[in-house]
C-alpha positions as CSV (number, residue, x, y, z in Angstrom):
1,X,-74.1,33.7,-183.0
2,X,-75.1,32.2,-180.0
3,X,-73.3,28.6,-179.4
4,X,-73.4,25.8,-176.9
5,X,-70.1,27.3,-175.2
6,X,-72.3,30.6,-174.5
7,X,-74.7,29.2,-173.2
8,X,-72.5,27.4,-170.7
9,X,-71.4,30.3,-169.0
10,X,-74.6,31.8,-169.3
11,X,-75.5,29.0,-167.0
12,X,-72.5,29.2,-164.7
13,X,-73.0,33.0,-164.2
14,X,-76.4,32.2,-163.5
15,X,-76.0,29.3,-160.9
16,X,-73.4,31.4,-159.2
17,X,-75.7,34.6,-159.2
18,X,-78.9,32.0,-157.2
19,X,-76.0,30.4,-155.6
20,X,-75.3,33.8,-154.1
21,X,-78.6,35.0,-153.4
22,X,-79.4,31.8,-151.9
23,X,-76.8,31.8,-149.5
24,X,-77.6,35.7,-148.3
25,X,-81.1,34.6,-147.9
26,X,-80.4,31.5,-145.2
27,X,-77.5,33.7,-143.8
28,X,-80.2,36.5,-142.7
29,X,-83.1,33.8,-141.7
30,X,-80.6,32.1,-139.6
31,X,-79.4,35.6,-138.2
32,X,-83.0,36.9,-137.3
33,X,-83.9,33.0,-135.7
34,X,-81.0,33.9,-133.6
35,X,-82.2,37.1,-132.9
36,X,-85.6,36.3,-132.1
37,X,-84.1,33.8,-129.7
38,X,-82.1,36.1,-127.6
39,X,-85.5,38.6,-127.6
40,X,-87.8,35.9,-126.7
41,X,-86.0,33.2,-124.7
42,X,-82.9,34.4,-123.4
43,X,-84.6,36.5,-120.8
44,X,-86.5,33.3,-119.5
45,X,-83.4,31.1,-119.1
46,X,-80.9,34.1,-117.6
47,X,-77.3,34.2,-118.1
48,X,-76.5,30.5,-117.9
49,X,-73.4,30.5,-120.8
50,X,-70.1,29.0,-119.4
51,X,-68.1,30.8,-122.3
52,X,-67.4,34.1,-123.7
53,X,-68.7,35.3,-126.5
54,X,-72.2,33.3,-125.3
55,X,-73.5,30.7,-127.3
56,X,-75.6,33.1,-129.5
57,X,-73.1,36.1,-129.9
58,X,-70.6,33.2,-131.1
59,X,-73.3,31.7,-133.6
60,X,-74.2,34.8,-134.7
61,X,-70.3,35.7,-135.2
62,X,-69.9,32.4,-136.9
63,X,-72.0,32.2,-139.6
64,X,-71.2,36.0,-140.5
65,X,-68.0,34.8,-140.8
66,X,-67.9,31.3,-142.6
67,X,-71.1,31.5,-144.1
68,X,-74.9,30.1,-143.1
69,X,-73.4,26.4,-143.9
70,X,-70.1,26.2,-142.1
71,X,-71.2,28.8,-139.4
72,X,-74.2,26.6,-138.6
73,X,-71.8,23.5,-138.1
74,X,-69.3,25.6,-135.7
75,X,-72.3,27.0,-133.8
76,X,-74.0,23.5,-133.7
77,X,-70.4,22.2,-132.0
78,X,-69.9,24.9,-129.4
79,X,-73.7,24.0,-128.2
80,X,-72.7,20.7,-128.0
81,X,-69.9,21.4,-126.1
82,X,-72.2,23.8,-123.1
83,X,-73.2,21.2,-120.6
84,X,-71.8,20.9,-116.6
85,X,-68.9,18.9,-117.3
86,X,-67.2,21.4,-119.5
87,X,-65.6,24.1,-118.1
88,X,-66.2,26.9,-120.5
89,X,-64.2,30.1,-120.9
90,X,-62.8,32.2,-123.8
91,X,-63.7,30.4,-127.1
92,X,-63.6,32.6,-129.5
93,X,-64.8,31.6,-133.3
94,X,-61.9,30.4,-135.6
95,X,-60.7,32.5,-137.8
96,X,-61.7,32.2,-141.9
């Protein structure tokens, strides 16, 4: 009883279901890089941010909200943006 149809969304639900775990997967290596950064490097370099959240708290905000892909992009941006020319302050991640 099985026909070419069923199959098809047997294949859908099952992309969608390693799509998912996928996704959880980079989401939590990316949050424990982060992590392990503010454990093992942010003590050495001090409190150098220019904005509020800092650069890791925002990253770490980021990709909890949009996701490991967009969140990586957003955080990639704002450490772009910290260098002494900038003047920093309040930027806070965008909302979803």
């Amino acid at each position: 009883m099985n026909s070419v149809g069923d199959r098809g969304g047997l294949w859908q639900r099952l992309w969608r279901w390693l799509r998912h775990w996928l996704e959880r997967g980079v989401t939590a290596l990316l949050l424990l890089l982060i992590q392990l950064y503010r454990w093992l490097l942010s003590p050495f370099i001090g409190g150098q941010c220019r904005f509020y959240p800092t650069c890791s708290r925002y990253a770490r905000e980021a990709i909890t909200l949009h996701g490991p892909w967009r969140g990586s992009v957003l955080a990639v941006k704002r450490i772009g943006r910290c260098h002494p020319l900038h003047p920093g302050g309040n930027d806070p991640v965008p909302p979803v």
